[in-house]
C-alpha positions in Angstrom: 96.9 121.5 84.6 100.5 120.8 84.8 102.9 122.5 83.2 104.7 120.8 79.6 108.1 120.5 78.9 109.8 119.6 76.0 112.5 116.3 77.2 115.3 117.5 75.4 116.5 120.3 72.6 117.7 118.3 69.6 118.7 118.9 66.0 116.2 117.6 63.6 117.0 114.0 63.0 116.8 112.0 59.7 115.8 108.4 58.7 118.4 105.6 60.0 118.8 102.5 58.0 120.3 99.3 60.9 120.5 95.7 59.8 118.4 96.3 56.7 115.5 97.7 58.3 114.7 102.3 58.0 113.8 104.0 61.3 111.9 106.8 61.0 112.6 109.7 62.0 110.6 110.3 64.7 111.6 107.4 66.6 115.5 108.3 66.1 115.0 111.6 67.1 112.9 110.5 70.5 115.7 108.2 70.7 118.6 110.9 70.1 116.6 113.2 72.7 117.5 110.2 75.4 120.7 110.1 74.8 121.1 107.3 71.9 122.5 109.1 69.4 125.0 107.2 67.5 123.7 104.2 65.0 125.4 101.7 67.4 123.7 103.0 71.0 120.3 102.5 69.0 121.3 99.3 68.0 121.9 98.2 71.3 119.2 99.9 72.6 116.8 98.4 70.2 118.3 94.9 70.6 120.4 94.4 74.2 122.3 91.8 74.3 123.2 89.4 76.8 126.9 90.2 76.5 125.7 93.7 77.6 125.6 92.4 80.9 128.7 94.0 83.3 131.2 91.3 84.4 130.0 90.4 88.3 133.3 91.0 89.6 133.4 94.7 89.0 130.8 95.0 91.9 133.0 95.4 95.2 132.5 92.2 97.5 132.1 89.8 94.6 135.0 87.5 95.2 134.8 87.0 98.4 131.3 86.3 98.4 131.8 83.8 95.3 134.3 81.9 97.4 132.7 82.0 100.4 129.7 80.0 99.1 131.9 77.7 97.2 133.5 77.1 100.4 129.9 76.4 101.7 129.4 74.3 98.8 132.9 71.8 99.6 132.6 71.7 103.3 128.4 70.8 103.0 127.7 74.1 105.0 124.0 74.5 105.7 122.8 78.2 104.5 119.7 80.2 105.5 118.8 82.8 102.6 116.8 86.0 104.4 114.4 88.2 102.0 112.9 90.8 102.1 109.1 90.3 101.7 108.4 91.9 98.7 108.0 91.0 95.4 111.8 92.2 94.6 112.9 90.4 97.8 110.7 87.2 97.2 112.1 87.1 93.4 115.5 87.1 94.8 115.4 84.8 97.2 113.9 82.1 95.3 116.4 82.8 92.3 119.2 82.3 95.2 117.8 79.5 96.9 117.3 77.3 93.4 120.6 77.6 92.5 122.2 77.4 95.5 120.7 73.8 95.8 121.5 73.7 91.8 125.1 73.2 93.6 124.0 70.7 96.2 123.7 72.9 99.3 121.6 72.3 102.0 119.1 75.8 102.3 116.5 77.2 104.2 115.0 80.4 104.7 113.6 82.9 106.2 111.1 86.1 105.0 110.1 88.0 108.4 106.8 89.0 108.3 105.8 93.0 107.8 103.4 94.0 110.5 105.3 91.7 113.2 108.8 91.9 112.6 108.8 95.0 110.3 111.4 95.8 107.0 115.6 94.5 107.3 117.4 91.6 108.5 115.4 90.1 111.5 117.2 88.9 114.9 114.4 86.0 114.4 116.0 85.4 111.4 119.3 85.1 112.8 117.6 82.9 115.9 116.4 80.4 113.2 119.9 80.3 111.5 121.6 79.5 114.5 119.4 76.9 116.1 119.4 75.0 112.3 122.9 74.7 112.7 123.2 77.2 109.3 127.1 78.9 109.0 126.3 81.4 106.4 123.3 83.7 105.9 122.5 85.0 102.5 120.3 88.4 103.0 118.2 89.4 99.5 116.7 93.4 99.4 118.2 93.9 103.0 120.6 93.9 105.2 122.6 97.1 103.9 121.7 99.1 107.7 121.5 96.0 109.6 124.3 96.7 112.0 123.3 95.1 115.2 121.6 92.1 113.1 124.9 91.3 111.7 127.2 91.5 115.0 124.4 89.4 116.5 125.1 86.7 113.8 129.1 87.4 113.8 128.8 86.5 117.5 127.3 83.2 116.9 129.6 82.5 114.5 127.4 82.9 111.3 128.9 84.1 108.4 126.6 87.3 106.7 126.5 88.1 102.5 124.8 91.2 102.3 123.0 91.2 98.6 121.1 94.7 99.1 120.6 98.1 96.8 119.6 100.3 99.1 121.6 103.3 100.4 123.8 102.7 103.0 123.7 104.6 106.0 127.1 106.0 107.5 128.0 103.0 109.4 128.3 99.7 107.3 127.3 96.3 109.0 130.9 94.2 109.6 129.3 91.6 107.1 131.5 89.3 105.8 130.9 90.3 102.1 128.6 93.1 101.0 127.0 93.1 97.4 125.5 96.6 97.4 126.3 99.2 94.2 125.2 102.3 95.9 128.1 101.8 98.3 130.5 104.6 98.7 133.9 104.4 96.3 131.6 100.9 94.4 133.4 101.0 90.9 130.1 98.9 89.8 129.2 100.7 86.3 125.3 100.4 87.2 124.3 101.9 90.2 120.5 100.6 90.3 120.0 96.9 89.9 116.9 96.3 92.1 117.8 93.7 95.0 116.9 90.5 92.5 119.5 91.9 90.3 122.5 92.1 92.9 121.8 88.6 94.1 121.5 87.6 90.3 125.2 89.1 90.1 126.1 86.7 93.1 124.7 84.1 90.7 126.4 85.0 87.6 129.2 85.4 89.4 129.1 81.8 91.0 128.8 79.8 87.7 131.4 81.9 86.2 134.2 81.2 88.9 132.4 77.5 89.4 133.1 76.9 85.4 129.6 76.1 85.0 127.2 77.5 82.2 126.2 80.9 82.9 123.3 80.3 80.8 121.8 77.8 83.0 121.5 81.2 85.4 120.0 83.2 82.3 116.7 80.8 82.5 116.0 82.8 86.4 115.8 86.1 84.3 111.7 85.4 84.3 112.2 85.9 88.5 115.0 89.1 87.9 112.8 90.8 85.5 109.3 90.4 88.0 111.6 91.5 90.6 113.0 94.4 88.9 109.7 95.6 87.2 107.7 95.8 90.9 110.4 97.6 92.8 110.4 100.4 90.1 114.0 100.3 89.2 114.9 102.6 86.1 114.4 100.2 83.0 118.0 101.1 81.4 121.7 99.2 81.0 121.4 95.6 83.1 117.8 96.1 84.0 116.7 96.6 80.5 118.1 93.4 79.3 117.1 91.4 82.0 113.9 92.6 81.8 113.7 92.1 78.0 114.6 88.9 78.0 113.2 88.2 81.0 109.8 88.9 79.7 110.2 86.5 76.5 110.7 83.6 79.2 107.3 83.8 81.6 105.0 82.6 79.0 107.4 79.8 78.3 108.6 79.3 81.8 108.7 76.1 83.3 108.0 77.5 87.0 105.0 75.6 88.0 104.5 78.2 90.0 104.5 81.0 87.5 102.4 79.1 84.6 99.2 79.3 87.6 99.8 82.4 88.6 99.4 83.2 84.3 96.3 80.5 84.3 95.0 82.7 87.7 95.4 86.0 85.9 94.3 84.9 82.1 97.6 86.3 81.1 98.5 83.8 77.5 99.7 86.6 75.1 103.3 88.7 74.9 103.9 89.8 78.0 104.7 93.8 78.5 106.2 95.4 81.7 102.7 96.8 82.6 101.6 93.0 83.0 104.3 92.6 85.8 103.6 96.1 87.3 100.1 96.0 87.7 98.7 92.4 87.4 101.2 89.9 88.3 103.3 91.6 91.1 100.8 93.6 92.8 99.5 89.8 93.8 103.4 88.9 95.0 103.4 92.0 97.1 99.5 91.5 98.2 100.4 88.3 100.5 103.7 90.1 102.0 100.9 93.1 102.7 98.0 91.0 104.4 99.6 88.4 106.0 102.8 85.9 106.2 105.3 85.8 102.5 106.1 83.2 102.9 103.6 81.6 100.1 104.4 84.0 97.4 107.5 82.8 98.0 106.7 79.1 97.9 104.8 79.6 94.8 108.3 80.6 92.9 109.9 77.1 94.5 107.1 74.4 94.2 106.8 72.1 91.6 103.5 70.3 92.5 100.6 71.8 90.3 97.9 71.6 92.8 99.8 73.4 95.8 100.8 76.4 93.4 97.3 76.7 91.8 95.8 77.4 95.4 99.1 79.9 96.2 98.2 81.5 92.8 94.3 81.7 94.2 95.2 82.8 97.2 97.4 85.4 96.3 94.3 86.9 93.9 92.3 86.6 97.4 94.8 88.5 99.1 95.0 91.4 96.5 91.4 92.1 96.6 91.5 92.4 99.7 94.4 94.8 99.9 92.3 96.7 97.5 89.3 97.1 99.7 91.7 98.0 102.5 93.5 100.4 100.6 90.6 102.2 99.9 89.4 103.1 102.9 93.0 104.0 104.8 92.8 106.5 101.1 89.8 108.0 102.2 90.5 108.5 105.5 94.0 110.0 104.7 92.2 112.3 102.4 89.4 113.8 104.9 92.5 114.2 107.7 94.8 116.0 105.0 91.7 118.4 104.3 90.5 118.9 108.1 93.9 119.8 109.2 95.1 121.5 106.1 97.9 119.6 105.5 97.8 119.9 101.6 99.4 123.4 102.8 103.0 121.6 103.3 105.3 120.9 101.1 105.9 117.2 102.8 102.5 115.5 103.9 102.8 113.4 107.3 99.5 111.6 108.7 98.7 109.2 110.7 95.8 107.7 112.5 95.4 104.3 115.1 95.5 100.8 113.5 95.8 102.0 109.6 96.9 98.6 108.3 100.7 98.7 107.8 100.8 96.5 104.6 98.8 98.9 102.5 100.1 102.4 103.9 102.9 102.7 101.4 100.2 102.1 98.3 98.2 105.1 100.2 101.2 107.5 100.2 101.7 106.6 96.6 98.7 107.3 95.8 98.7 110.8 98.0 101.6 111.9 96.4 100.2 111.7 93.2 97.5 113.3 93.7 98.9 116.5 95.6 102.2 116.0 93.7 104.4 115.9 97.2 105.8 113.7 99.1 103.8 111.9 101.6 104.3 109.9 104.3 101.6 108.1 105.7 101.6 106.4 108.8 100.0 103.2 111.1 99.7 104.3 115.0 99.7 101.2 117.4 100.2 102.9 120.8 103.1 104.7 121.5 104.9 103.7 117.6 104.4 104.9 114.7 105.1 102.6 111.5 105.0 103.5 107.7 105.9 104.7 104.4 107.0 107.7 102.6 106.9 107.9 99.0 108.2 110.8 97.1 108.2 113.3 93.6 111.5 113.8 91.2 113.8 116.5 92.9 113.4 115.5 96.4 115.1 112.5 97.8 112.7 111.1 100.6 115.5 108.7 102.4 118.0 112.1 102.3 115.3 113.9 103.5 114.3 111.6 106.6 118.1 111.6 107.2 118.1 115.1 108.3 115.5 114.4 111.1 116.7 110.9 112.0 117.2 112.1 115.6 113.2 111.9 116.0 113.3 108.2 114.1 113.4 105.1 116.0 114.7 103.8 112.1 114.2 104.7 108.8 115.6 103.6 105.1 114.8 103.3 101.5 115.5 105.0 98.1 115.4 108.1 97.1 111.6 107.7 95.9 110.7 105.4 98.7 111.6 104.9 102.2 110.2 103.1 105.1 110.2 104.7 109.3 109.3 104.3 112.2 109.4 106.5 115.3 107.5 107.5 118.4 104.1 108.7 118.4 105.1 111.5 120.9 107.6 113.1 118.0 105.2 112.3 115.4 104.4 116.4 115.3 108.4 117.0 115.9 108.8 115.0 112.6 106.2 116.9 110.4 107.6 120.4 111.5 111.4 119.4 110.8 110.5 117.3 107.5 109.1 120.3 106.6 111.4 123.1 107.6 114.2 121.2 105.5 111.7 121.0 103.0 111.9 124.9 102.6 115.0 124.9 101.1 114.0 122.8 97.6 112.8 125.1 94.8 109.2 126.5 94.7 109.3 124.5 90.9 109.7 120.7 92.7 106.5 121.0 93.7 105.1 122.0 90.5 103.5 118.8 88.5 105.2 118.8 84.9 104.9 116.6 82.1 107.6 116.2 80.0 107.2 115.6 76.2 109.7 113.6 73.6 108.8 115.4 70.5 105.8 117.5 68.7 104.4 116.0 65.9 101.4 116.1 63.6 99.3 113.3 63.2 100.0 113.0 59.6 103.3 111.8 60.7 102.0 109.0 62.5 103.0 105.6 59.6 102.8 102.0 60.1 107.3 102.3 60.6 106.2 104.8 63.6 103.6 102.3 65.3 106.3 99.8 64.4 109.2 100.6 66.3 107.2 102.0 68.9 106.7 98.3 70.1 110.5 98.1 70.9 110.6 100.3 73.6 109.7 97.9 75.6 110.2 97.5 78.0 109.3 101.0 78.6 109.4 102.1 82.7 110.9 104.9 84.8 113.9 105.8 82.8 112.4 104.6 80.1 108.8 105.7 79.8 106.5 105.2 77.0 107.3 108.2 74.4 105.0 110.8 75.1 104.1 113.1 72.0 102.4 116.6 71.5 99.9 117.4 68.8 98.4 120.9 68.8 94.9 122.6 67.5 93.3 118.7 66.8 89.6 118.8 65.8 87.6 116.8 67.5 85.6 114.2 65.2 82.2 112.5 66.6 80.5 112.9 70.1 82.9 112.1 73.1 81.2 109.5 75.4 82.2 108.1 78.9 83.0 104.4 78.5 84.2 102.1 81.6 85.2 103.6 84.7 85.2 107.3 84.2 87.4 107.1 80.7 86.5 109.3 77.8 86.7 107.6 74.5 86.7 110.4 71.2 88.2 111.0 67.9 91.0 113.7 66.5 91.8 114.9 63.1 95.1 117.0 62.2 95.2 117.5 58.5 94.3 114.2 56.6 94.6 111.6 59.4 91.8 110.7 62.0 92.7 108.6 65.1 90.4 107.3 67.7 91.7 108.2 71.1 91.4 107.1 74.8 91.3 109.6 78.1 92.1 107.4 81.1 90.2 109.5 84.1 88.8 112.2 82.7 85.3 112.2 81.8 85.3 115.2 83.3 86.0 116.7 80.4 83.0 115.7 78.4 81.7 119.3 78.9 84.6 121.0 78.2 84.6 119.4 74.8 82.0 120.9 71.7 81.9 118.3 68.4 83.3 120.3 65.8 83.9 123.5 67.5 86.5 122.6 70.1 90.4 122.6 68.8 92.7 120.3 71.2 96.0 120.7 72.3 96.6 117.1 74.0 99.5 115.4 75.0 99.5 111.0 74.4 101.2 108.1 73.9 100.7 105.7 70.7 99.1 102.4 71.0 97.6 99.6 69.0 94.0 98.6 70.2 94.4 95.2 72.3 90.9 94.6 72.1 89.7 93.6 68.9 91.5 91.1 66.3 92.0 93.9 63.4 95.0 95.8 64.6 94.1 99.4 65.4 96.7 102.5 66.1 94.9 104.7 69.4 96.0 107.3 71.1 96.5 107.4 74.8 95.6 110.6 75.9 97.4 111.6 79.1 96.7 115.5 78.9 94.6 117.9 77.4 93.4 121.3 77.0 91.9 123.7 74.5 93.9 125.5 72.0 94.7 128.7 72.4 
């Protein structure tokens, strides 16, 4: 059982009238607890504007890479965008390469693939820019740490934009512009646009000096708000309006490649940020993971309806296979962790021969989760190791690897999520120094919490409250669904397992009674005693997708008996 915490210590809060419409309570005091708390940060909060969005020319690099692509544009340069091969990278580079020939420029690109090449700017990248005659590269979600890459381009005489929101390590590539917001001394009021926003900037930033309609770059907010969702950014300032009105434009878009991938996925309503978290772009990242990018990528540029209804299929065919993969590198991860006791550290490191390196980072998500640690999980093909470390709030997992970088052949990332690769031989070097460092955090990191907005009763629970609920989307890290408390609940009815281990019941507090939802714990049944058992359970607040007469549920994400 993990330990609850109450977000934030607020004064009571009162209704709030905006734009003719009262807010309850509850939401402005959830709302207040986050930090909104004047009537004009809820407003903006409730409605973003596009005018929120930070003039492109505060980010350091902007205006030379603006007029270095317009000078690509007069002279007829030919330019080679380079992506990463995610879904963040994939986004990115499409949105670059569509507007780019928007302009009249003559592109091409190039997304290395992951178990050949590996993550960052590829020499066979560079290889294919040179030999197409290309005088600028454009990289999208990499480049940042690509020192050598970059002086190998310079060389040849190929000019290098770096669009990339990663940390930098100490020494910077001599790029000829570099679009990055986590640089050192970056004046850039928003420090974490995913690596489809920067390039967006570059965008933004192009029409504006160009004179052209910056709107006509707003329509490629579908591609920045899939982007931006999939590589977990936090969900606040820039990425909260591109995602918000980035959302409002899938359904409508009129990306061939996007409508099939809806038809493939039966996806016709509203769209919500869970729809591009776990449906759509786990199928972007699924190719990038099995096998060659390249068509996720093509399914974002292709306007022929027949070629991006078999990319959509195949990218469906990929995921389920990534699934079934995934499942057994999990169980195998799992029996090593408990056979060598390495659920005893504070960092989990483990490897074994020919784990599939497209699926290792889902497996240390996973792991971590589980044990509530950071894990790094890793492929073995001979003497290299190759793989992915993901990471728990309080401990920064690139940071981390930095202090043992002597025993990496390379490493980089985020502070939740970081990529490595070493030899096998200090594989057991790594573990014990990762770990030793790992000493020094507080005993508490590793302690699973679950913070809370606000207690409530569930006679507080109105229409207004279900209401205004809804425009927290997009909700996300940073932003997360509002989580509430509600103590000594009866329990109404027999609980019974439905689906796939879920238990479905029904709480009364005073003179409301709500039907509720536990994802993953049927286990519980027994605990559980119709009219005997008192609750104290922690949820989120939902209407009932599944049938036509709209119905509030609760979302149950922890409970346990009352004391």
């Amino acid at each position: 059982m993990s330990e609850w915490i109450l977000k934030n210590q607020t004064v009571d809060a009162v209704d709030l009238e905006i734009r003719g419409k009262k807010i309850p309570r509850i939401i402005v005091q959830v709302l207040k607890s986050r930090g909104y708390d004047t009537p004009e940060k809820i407003e903006r909060y409730f409605v973003p504007s596009l005018s929120d969005l930070h003039d492109p020319f505060l980010l350091g690099g902007m205006e030379k890479a603006v007029d270095r692509v317009i000078k690509a544009i007069n002279n007829n340069e030919k330019v080679l965008v380079h992506g990463d091969y995610d879904a963040d990278g994939i986004t990115g580079s499409a949105l670059v390469i569509e507007n780019l020939r928007k302009f009249g420029l003559d592109v091409d690109y190039y997304i290395p693939h992951r178990i050949v090449e590996g993550y960052g700017l590829s020499s066979n990248g560079i290889r294919q820019a040179i030999e197409k005659g290309c005088t600028l590269m454009i990289t999208v979600d990499c480049g940042i740490t690509a020192v050598q890459e970059v002086l190998q381009a310079k060389k040849s005489n190929v000019d290098v934009i770096i669009c990339d929101h990663h940390k930098p390590q100490s020494i910077l590539p001599d790029a000829y512009a570099i679009l990055d917001p986590k640089l050192p001394g970056d004046n850039y009021p928003f420090k974490e646009l995913a690596g489809v926003g920067v390039a967006f900037k570059m965008i933004q930033g192009l029409y504006t000096k160009m004179k052209q309609p910056v709107e006509v770059a707003y329509e490629d907010l579908d591609l920045v708000a899939l982007g931006s969702v999939v590589d977990v950014v936090p969900l606040i300032d820039e990425n909260r309006v591109f995602v918000k009105y980035g959302l409002k434009k899938i359904t409508k878009s009129k990306r061939t490649g996007l409508q099939a991938m809806l038809k493939e996925t039966g996806l016709r309503d509203e769209l919500m940020s869970y729809h591009l978290g776990f449906i759509i772009g786990p199928r972007i990242n699924a190719c990038g993971r099995m096998r060659d990018a390249k068509e996720a990528l093509e399914l974002f540029l292709t306007n022929d309806q027949t070629k991006a209804t078999k990319f959509a299929q195949n990218l469906s065919a990929d995921n389920k296979e990534r699934r079934l993969i995934e499942d057994t590198i999990y169980q195998e991860a799992k029996f090593l962790i408990q056979e060598n006791q390495l659920d005893k550290d504070r960092i989990i490191v483990v490897g074994k021969e020919n784990w599939h390196e497209g699926v290792v980072g889902i497996v240390a998500s996973k792991i971590s989760e589980e044990l509530y640690k950071p894990a790094i999980i890793l492929s073995v093909k001979q003497d290299i190791a190759k793989g992915s470390a993901r990471s728990i709030p309080g401990v920064d997992i690139t940071e981390t690897l930095s202090v043992c970088q002597d025993k990496l052949i390379r490493y980089g990332g985020h502070s939740q999520a970081a990529g490595l690769e070493l030899s096998i031989e200090k594989l057991a070097q790594l573990r014990q120094c990762i770990n030793d460092y790992a000493l020094k955090f507080d005993e508490a990191i590793f302690k699973r919490k679950h913070s809370f907005d606000m207690k409530i009763s569930l006679d507080e629970i109105t229409e207004d409250v279900v209401y205004f609920l809804k425009y927290f989307e997009p909700t996300g890290l940073a932003n997360p669904q509002p989580l509430f408390l509600s103590t000594n609940l009866e329990v109404v009815g027999v609980p019974r397992v439905v689906g796939n281990g879920h238990l479905k019941f029904a709480l009364r507090d005073g003179g409301k009674t709500f039907g509720v939802i536990a994802f993953n714990q049927a286990g519980k049944i027994l605990e559980i005693e119709p009219g005997e058992t008192r609750l104290d359970c922690l949820f989120s607040i939902a209407e009932d997708s599944y049938t036509r007469k709209k119905k509030t549920v609760l979302k149950i994400k922890e409970m346990k008996k009352s004391i």
